[in-house]
C-alpha positions as MATLAB code, in Angstrom:
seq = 'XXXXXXXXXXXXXXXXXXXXXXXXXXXXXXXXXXXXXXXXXXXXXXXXXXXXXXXXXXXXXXXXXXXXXXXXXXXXXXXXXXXXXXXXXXXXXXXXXXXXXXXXXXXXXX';
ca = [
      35.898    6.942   -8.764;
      39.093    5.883   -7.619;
      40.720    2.784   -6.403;
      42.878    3.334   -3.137;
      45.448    0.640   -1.785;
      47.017    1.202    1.515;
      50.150   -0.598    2.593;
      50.615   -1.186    6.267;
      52.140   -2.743    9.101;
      50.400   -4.023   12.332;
      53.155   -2.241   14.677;
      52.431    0.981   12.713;
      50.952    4.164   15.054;
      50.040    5.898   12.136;
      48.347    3.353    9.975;
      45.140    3.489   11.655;
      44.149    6.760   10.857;
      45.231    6.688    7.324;
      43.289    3.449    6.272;
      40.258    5.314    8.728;
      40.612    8.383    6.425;
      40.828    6.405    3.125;
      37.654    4.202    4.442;
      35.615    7.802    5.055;
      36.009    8.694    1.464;
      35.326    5.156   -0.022;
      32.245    5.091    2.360;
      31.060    9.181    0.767;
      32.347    8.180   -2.738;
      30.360    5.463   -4.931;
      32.672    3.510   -6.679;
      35.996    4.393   -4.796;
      37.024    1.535   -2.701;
      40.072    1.477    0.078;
      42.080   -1.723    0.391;
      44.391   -1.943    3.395;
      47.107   -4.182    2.452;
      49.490   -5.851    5.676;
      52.697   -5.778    3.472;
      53.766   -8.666    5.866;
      51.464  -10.747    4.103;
      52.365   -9.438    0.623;
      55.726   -9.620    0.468;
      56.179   -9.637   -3.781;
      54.217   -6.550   -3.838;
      56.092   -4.701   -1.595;
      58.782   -5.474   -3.231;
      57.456   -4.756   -6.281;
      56.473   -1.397   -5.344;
      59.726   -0.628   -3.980;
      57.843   -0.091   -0.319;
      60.217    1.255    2.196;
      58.012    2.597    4.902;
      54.354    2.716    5.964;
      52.124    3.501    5.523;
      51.902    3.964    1.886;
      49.143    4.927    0.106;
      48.558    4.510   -3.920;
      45.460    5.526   -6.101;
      44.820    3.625   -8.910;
      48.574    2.114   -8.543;
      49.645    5.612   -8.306;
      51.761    6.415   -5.453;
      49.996    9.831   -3.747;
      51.716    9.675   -0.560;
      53.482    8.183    3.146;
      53.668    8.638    6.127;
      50.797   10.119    8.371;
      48.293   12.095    6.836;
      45.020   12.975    7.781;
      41.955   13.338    6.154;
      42.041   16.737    5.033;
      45.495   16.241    3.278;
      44.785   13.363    1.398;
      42.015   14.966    0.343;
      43.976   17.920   -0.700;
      46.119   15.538   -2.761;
      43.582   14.260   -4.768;
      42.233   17.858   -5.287;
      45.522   19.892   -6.353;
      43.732   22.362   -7.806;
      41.859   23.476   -5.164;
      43.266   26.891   -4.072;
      43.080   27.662   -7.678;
      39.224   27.085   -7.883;
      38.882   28.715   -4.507;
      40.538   32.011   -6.037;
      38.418   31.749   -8.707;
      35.277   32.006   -6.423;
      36.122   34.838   -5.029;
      37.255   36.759   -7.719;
      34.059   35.560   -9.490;
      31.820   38.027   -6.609;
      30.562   41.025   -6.828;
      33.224   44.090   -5.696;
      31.999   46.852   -3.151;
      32.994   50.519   -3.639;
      32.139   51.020   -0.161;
      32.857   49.041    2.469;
      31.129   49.727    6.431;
      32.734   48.655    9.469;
      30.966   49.032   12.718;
      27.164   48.365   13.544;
      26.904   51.021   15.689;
      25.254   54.674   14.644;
      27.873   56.001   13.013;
      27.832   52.527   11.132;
      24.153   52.597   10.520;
      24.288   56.361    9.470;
      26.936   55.493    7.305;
];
């Protein structure tokens, strides 16, 4: 459960598909929500948050990241441990002292 705020600007190209991405995993996540914030409307909090460029993205008034990203990176943010846990899974299998290539007869004989 997270809370996402997104800060953006109408003349942005890549704001679209951040605030799309962020609105996937709200929509997949109970209790996460994705605000998309028009910092020309918010002026104190961009300020406040020292926002320089857009778009900006914060969890839980956390700053996680700018710029365009897509879906698969942001969720790689919020999952740094991820190749770790990967690694682990396939350490975690069942090693083969023989491994067979081929399907063919000598494969099948094999």
């Amino acid at each position: 459960q997270s809370d996402f705020d997104v800060f953006v600007s109408l003349s942005c190209h890549n704001c679209p598909d951040v605030v799309q991405a962020l609105n996937l995993i709200a929509i997949y996540n109970p209790g996460t929500t994705a605000t998309m914030i028009d910092g020309a409307f918010f002026q104190d909090e961009v300020e406040e948050r020292k926002i320089m460029a857009v778009p900006m993205v914060f969890q839980d008034n956390n700053h996680i990241g700018q710029g365009r990203m897509t879906l698969e990176e942001i969720i790689a943010k919020l999952d740094s441990n991820a190749a770790a846990k990967d690694a682990e899974k396939l350490n975690a299998k069942q090693a083969f002292d023989v491994l067979v290539i081929g399907g063919g007869p000598a494969g099948n004989t094999a």
